[in-house]
C-alpha positions as a Markdown table, in Angstrom:
| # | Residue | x | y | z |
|---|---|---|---|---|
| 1 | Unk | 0.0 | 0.0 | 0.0 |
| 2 | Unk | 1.8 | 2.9 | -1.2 |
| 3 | Unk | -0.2 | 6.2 | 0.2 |
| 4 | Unk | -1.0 | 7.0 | 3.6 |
| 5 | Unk | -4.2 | 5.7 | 4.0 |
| 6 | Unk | -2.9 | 2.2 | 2.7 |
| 7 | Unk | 0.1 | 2.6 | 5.5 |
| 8 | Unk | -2.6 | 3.3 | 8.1 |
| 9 | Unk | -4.5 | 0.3 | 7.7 |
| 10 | Unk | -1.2 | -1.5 | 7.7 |
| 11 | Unk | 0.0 | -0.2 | 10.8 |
| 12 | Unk | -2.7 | 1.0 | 12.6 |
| 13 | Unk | -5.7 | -0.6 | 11.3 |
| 14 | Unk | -5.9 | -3.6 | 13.5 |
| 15 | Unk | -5.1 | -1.3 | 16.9 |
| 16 | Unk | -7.9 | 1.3 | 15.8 |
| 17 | Unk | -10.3 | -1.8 | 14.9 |
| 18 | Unk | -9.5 | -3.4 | 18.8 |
| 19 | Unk | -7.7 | -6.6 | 17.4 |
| 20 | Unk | -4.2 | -8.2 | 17.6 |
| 21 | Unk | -2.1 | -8.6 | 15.2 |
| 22 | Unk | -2.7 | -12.0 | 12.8 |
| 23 | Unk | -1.9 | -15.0 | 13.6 |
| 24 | Unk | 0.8 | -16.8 | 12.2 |
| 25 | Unk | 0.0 | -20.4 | 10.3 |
| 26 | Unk | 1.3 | -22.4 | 12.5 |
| 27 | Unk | -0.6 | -21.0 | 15.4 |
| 28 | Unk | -3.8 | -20.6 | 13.5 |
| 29 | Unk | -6.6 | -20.2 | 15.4 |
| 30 | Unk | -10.0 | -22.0 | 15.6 |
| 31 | Unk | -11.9 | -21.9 | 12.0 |
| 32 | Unk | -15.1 | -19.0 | 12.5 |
| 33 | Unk | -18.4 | -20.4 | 11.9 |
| 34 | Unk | -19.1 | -21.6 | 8.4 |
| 35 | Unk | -15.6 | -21.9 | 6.8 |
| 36 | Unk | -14.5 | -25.7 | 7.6 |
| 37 | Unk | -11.2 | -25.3 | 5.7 |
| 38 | Unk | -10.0 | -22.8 | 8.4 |
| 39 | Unk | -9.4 | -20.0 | 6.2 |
| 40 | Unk | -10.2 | -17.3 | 7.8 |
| 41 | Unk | -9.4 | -16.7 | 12.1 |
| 42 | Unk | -12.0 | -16.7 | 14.4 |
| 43 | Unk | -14.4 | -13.2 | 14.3 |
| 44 | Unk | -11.9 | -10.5 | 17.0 |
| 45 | Unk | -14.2 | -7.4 | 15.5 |
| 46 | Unk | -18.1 | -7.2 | 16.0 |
| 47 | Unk | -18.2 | -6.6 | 12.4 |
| 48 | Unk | -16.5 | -9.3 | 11.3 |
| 49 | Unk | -18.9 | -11.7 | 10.7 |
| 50 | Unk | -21.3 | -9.4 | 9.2 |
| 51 | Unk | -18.4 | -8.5 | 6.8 |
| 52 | Unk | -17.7 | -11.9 | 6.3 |
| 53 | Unk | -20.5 | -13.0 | 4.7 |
| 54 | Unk | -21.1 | -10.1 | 2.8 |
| 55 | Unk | -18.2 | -9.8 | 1.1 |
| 56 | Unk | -16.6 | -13.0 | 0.9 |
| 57 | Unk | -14.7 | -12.4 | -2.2 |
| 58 | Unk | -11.7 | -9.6 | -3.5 |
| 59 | Unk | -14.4 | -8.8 | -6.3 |
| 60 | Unk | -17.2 | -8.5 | -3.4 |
| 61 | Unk | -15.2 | -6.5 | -1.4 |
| 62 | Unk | -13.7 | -4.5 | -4.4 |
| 63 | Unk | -17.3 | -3.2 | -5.2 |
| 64 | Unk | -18.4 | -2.2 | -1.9 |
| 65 | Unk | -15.9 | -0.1 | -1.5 |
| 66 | Unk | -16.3 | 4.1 | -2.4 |
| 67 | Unk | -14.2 | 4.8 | -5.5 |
| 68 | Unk | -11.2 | 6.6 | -3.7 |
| 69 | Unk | -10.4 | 3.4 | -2.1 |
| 70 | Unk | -10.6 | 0.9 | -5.3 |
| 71 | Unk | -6.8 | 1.8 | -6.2 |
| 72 | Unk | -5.1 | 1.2 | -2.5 |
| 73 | Unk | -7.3 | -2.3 | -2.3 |
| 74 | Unk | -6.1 | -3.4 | -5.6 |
| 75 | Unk | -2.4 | -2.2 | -4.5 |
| 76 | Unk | -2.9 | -3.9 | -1.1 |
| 77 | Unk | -4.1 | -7.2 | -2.9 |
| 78 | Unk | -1.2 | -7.1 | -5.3 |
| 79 | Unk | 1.2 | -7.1 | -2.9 |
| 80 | Unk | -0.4 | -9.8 | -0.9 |
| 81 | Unk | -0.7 | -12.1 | -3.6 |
| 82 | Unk | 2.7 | -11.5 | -4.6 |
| 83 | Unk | 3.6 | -12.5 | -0.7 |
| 84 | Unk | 1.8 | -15.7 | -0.9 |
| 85 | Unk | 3.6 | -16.8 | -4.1 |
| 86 | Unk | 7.2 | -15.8 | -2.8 |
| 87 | Unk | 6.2 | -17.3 | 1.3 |
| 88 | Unk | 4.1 | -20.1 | -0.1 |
| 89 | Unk | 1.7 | -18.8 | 3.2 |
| 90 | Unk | -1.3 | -16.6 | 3.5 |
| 91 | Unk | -1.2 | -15.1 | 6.1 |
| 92 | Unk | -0.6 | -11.3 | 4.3 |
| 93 | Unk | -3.5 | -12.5 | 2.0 |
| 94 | Unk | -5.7 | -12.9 | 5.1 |
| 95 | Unk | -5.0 | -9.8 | 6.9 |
| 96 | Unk | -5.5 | -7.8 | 3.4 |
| 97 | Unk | -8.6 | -9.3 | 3.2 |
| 98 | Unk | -10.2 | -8.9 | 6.7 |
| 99 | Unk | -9.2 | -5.3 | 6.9 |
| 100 | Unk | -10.7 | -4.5 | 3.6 |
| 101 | Unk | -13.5 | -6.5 | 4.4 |
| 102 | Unk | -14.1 | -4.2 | 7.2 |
| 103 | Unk | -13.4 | -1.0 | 5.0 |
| 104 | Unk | -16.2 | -2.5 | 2.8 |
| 105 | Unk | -18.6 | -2.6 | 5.5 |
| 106 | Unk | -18.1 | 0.7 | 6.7 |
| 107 | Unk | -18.0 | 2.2 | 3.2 |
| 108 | Unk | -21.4 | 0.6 | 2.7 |
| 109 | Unk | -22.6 | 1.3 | 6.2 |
| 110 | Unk | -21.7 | 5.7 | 5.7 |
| 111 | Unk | -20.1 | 6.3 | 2.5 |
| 112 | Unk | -20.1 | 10.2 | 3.5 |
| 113 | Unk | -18.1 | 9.5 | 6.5 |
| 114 | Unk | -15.7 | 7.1 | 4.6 |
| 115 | Unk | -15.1 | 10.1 | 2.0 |
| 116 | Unk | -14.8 | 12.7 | 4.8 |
| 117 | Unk | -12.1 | 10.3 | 6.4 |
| 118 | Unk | -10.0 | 9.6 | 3.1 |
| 119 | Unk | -10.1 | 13.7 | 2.3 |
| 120 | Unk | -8.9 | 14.6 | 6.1 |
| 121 | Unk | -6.3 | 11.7 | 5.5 |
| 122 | Unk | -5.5 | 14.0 | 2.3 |
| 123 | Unk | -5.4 | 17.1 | 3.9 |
| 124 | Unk | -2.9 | 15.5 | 7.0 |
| 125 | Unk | -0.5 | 14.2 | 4.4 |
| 126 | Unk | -0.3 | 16.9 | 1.8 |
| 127 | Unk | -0.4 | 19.2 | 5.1 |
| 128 | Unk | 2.8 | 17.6 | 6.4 |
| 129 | Unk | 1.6 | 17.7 | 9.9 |
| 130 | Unk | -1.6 | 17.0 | 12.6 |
| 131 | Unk | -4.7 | 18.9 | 12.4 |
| 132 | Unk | -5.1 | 21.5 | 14.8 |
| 133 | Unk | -6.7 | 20.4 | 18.0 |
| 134 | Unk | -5.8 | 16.6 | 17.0 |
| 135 | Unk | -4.3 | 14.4 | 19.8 |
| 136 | Unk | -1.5 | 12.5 | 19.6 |
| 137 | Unk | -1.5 | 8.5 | 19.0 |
| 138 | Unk | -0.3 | 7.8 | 22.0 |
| 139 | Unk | -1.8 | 10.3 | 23.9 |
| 140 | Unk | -5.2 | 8.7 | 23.1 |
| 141 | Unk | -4.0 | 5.2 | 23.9 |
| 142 | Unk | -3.0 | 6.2 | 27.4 |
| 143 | Unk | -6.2 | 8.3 | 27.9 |
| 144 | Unk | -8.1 | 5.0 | 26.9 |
| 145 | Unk | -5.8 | 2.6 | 28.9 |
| 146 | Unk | -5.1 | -0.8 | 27.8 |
């Protein structure tokens, strides 16, 4: 994922959505409901399984998503894909997947706040710097606690 948004979800996505990080193969966890071949790790969002079986595909997730974003998925794909044939594992694959999964959902459930999100994103990184009155990473993670 070359642009800011794409590193985002790559670094921050899975702290901002509440989750760990993904589990390695060997280590994988329990199958979730409905996918025997153990695919996919057990549900760690409360959107995850709605997101799950609504866009079970790239292509399903690809047109859920608002048109700013289609470029950074296919990116993020591309280089997962190309991770998988190198490690012979999926694990990149999967975490691609479930984040934009989760994109999808939230583009579908407010595309307005999706696109007001991707254009402050825009503003921050042509900007150079925070927003004024924006708080600091880890600022917010010690007001929140662990």
């Amino acid at each position: 994922m070359g642009t800011f948004q794409g590193r985002l979800l790559s670094e921050i996505g899975p702290t901002v959505f509440g989750v760990a990080a993904p589990h390695p193969e060997p280590e994988h966890p329990v199958p979730a409901a409905g996918d025997p071949e153990g695919l996919e790790p057990a549900v760690q969002w409360a959107g995850d399984a709605t997101a799950a079986a609504r866009y079970s595909s790239p292509a399903a997730i690809r047109a859920a998503l608002v048109p700013e974003q289609v470029a950074d998925f296919d990116s993020a794909c591309e280089a997962a894909l190309a991770d998988a044939r190198r490690s012979l594992r999926l694990d990149q694959l999967r975490h691609v997947l479930r984040t934009w999964r989760r994109m999808a959902l939230l583009a579908n459930q407010d595309p307005g706040a999706v696109r007001r999100m991707l254009a402050t994103t825009d503003e921050v990184q042509r900007a150079g710097r925070p927003r004024q009155g924006s708080v600091p990473w880890e600022r917010l993670r010690a007001d929140l606690g662990p």
